[in-house]
C-alpha positions as CSV (number, residue, x, y, z in Angstrom):
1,X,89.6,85.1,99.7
2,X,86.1,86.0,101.7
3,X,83.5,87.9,99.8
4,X,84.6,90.9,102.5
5,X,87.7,91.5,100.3
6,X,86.2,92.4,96.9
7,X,89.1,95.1,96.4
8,X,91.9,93.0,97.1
9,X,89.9,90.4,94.7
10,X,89.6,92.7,92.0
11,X,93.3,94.2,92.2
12,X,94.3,90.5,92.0
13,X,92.9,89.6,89.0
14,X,93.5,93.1,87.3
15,X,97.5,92.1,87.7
16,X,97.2,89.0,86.8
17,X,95.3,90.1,83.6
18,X,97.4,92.8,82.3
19,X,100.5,90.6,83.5
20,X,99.2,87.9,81.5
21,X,98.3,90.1,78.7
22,X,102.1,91.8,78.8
23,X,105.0,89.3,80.5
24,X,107.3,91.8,80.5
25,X,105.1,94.1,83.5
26,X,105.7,93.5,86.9
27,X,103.3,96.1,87.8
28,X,100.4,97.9,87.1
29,X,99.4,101.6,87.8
30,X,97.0,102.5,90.4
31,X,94.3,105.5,89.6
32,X,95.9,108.6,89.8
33,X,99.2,107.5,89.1
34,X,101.7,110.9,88.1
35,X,104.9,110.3,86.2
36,X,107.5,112.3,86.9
37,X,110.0,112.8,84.3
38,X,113.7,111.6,84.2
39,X,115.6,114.8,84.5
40,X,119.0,115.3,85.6
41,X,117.2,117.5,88.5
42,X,114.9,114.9,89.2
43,X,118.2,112.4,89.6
44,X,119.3,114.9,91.9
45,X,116.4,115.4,94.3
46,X,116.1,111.4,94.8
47,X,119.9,110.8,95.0
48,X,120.4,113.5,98.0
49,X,116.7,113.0,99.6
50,X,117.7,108.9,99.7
51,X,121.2,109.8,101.1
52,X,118.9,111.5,104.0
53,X,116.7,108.6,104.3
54,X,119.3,106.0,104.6
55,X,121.1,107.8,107.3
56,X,117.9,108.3,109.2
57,X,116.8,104.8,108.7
58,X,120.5,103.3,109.8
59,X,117.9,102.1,112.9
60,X,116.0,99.6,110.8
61,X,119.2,97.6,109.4
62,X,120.5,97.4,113.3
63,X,119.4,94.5,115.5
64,X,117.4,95.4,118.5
65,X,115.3,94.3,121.6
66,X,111.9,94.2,121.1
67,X,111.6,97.1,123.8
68,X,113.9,99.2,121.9
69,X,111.8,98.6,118.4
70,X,109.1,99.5,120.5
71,X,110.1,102.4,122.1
72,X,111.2,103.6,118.3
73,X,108.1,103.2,116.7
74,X,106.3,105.3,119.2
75,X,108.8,108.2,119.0
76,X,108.1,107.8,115.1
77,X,104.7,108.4,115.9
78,X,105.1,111.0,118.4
79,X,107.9,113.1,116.5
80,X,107.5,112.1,112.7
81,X,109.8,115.6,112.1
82,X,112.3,114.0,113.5
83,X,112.8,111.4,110.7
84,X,111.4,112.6,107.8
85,X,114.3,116.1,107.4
86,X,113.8,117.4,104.5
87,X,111.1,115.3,102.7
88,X,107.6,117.5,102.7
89,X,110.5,120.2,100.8
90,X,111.7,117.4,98.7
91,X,108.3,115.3,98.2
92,X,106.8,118.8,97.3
93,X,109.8,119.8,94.7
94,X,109.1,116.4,92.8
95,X,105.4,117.3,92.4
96,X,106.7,120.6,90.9
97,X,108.6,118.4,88.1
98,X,107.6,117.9,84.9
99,X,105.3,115.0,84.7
100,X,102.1,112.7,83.1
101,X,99.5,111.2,84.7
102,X,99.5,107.2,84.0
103,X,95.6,105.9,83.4
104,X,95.2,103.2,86.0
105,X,96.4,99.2,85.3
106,X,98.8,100.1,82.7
107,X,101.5,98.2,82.3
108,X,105.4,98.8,84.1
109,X,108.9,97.5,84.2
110,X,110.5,98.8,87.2
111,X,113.9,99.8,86.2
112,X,115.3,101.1,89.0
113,X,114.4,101.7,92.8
114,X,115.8,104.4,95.2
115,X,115.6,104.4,98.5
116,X,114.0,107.9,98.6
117,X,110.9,107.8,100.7
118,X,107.5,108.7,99.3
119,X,105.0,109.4,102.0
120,X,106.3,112.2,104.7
121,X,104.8,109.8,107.4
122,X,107.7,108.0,108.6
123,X,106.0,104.7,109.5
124,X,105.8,103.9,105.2
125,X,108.1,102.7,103.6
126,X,107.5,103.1,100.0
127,X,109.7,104.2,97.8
128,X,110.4,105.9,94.4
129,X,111.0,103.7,92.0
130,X,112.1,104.7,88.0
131,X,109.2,102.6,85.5
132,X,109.0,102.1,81.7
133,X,105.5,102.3,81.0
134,X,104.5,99.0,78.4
135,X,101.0,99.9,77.7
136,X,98.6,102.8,77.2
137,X,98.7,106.1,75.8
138,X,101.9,106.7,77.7
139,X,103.6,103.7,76.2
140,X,107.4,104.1,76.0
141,X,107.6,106.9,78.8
142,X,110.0,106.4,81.6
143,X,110.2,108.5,84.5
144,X,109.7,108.1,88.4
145,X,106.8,107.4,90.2
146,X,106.1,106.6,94.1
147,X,105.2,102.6,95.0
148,X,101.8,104.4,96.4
149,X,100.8,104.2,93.2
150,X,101.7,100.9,91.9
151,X,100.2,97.3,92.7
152,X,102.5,94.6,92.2
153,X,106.1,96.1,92.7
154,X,108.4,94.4,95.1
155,X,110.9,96.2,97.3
156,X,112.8,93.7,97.2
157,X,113.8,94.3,93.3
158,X,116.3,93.0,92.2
């Protein structure tokens, strides 16, 4: 790694500390990080808001030509409204749930991913995922959070 990179250094070596320090994590929060809390309404908002996302993101698991990929993309970028429906309401109702703020690098187990989109830019795709928090003052909490906010997690879990 080149002395240009000093964040990416430094996130690198925060996992791998707090990973080494707690086997269990496979992630570690970012500053900021909110919580939401598990709630039956919660459940429901990222069950029907992923139901949405899939259907609008059927593109993505079809094969295409390059030209059509392309000509996708730049309609993402030109129309985002038209594949995002219904996620600034949605992405606006989970920051009205009951939640914590996580202090950054403690320690997660993902539990559970949705594919529920996170960021109302089309063009992301991070996701929220349901954590058990292993370290810190909100040790033992589980809830939801967006990958935004996490270094380390895979999408490709399990």
């Amino acid at each position: 790694m080149s002395a240009h990179q000093p964040g990416i250094v430094l996130a690198f070596w925060s996992i791998v500390l707090v990973s080494s320090c707690n086997p269990k994590a496979d992630s570690v929060t970012r500053e900021g990080a909110r919580l939401v809390n598990d709630t039956p309404n919660v459940r429901r908002l990222v069950a029907e808001q992923a139901a949405q996302d899939v259907e609008q993101l059927r593109f993505d698991r079809e094969s295409h030509t390059r030209d059509e990929i392309i000509a996708h993309v730049d309609d993402m970028k030109r129309h985002p409204e038209r594949f995002n429906r219904g996620r600034r309401e949605f992405l606006d109702a989970m920051a009205s749930q009951p939640g914590v703020l996580v202090p950054e690098l403690s320690s997660l187990r993902t539990t559970e991913h949705s594919d529920a989109r996170c960021h109302v830019w089309p063009l992301y795709d991070e996701v929220w995922v349901k954590v058990r928090v292993l370290s810190g003052p909100q040790k033992g909490r589980e809830g939801w959070m967006c990958q935004l906010c996490i270094t380390g997690v895979s999408r490709g879990w399990p």
